[in-house]
N, C-alpha and C positions, 0 to 999 in steps of 0.2 A: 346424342351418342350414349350409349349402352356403355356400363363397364363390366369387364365378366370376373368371377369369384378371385381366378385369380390376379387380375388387374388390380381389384379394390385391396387384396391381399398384402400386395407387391406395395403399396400405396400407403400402405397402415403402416406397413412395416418400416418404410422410408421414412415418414412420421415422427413412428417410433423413436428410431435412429438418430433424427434432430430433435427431438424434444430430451433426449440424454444429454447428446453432444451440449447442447444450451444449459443444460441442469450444471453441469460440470465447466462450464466455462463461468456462470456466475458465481457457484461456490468461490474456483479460484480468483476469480476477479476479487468479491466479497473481502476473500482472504486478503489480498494485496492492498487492497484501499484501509481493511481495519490495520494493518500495519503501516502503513505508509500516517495514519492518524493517531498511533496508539504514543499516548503521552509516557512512558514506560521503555518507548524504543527509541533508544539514541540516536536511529537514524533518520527519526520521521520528518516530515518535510518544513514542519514547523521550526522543529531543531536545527535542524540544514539550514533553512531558511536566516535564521537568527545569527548563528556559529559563521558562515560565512558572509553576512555582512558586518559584523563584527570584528573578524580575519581582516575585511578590506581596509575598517577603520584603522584599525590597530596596526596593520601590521606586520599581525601576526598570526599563521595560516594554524594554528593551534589552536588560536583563541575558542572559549565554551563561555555561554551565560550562566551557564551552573559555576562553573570555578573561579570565573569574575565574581560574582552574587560571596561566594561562602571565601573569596580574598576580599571583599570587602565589608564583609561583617565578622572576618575572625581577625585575633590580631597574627602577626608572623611573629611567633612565638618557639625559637627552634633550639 
């Protein structure tokens, strides 16, 4: 089967098309996963992950490893 100029044309250009589309789908993926891991953002999954097993132990749907951590190494001095 023969393709003609404008078939291959048509063809590039669909290509084209998907190879953006996927350009800009990983970027934003990229993006979503460096924050879903960025030690920095209180909501990554790590922190999530810790903060509500710690809720369960405790509790207390509040509870943070940071504010337990620096309530047990400051005194309550008010």
């Amino acid at each position: 089967m023969k393709l003609t100029d404008k078939q291959m044309l048509m063809m590039l250009s669909a290509g084209g098309l998907l190879l953006w589309y996927l350009k800009n789908k990983t970027v934003e993926v990229v993006s979503e996963v460096g924050q879903a891991i960025n030690p920095v953002n209180p909501d990554n999954i790590f922190s999530e992950g810790v903060d509500s097993i710690g809720g369960a132990i405790s509790g207390d749907d509040g509870w943070s490893l940071g504010v337990w951590i620096y309530e047990a190494t400051h005194d309550e001095a008010y």
